[in-house]
Every structure is written in C-alpha cells, then in structure tokens.
C-alpha positions as CSV (number, residue, x, y, z in Angstrom):
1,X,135.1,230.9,91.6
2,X,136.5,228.6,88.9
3,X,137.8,225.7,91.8
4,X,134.5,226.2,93.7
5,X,132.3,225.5,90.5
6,X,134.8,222.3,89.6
7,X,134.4,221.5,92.8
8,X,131.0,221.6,92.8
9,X,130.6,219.6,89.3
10,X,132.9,216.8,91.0
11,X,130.4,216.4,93.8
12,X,127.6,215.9,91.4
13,X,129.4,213.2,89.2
14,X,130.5,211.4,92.7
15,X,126.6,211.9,93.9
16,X,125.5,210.1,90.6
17,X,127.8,207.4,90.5
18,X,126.4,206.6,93.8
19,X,122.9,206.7,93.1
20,X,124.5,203.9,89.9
21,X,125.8,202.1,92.2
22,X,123.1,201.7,94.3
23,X,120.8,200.9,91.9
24,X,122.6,198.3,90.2
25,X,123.4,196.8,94.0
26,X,119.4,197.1,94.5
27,X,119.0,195.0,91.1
28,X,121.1,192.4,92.0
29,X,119.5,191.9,95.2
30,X,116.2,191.5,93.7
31,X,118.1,188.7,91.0
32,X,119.4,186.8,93.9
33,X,116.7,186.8,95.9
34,X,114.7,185.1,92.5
35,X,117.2,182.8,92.4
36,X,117.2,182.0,95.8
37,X,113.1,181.5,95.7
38,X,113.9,179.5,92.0
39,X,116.4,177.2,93.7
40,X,114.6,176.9,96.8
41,X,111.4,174.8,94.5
42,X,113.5,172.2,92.9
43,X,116.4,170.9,95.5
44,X,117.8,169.4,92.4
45,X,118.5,172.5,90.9
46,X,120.3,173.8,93.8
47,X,122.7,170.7,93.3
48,X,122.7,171.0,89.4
49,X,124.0,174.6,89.8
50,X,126.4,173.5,92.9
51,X,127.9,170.8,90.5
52,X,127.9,173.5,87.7
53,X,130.0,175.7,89.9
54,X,132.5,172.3,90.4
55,X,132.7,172.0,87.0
56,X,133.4,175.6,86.0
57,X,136.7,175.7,88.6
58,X,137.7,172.2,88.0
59,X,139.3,173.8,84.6
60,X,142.1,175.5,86.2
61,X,145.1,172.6,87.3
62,X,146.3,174.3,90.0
63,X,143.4,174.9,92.3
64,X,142.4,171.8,95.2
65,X,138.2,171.3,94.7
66,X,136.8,170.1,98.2
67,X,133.7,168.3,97.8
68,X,131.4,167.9,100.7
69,X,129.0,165.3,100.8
70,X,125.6,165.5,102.6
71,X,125.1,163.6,105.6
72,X,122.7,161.7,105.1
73,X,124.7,160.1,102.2
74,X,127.4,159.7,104.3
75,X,125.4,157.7,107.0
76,X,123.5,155.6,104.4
77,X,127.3,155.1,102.9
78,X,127.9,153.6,106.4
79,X,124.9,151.0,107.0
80,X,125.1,150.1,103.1
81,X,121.5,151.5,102.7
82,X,120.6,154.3,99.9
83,X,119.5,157.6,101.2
84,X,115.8,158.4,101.7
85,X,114.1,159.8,98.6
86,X,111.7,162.7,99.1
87,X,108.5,162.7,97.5
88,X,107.9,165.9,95.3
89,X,104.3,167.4,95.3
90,X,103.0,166.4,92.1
91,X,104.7,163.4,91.3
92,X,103.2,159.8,92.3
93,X,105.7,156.7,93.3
C-alpha cells in the first residue's frame, strides 16, 4: 500500500515537472519569436547582435572564429565598388 502510494506521489512530481518544463519551453518560444519580429525591423540590429555574439566568444584563446561575409560585400570587394545601401522607410537621402 505504502510502494503504491510513493509510487503514486512520484508520478505526480514527474507529471508537474513536465507541465514546468513545458511552460518555460512555451515562454521561450514566445521570447524568440519577439526577438525574431525585433530583429527582423532594423537589419542593423541583427548584425549588431551577430557581432555581439563575435565578440562574446572571441574571449576564449583557444577557440577558431569563422567570419562570413555577405555576398554582396564580397562582389562589390571584387569590382572595387561599395555595396548598395538600402533605403529605410522613414529616413530621406
């Protein structure tokens, strides 16, 4: 009677330590998709945070950083031109 009421009580705390972890899966989700929608709006951000992240595991010596460059950098590189600014809604030129 004992085991099968332990048992029982074991269950439970599994059961909620699930639902937890669900939740806390379900938040994140909802945070990443915010940032996504955040980064999406400004493409410089998206490269702010990208350098960011550079920056953050250029500190340890013993790790080799591969930076890829856009394409269109590389090409403009190539014919000695600079790469085509995009106009931002708001902004005048």
């Amino acid at each position: 009677m004992i085991r099968a009421i332990a048992k029982q009580a074991e269950a439970e705390r599994e059961r909620r330590a699930k639902v937890i972890h669900a939740t806390g899966e379900l938040e994140a989700s909802e945070k990443l998709l915010e940032a996504a929608v955040t980064l999406s709006a400004q493409p410089q951000a998206l490269q702010l945070r990208y350098m960011q992240t550079l920056t953050e595991i250029a500190g340890d010596k013993s790790s080799i950083i591969v930076f890829p460059l856009p394409i269109d950098l590389i090409d403009s590189l190539r014919a000695g031109t600079a790469p085509p600014i995009q106009a931002q809604e708001g902004t005048e030129h």
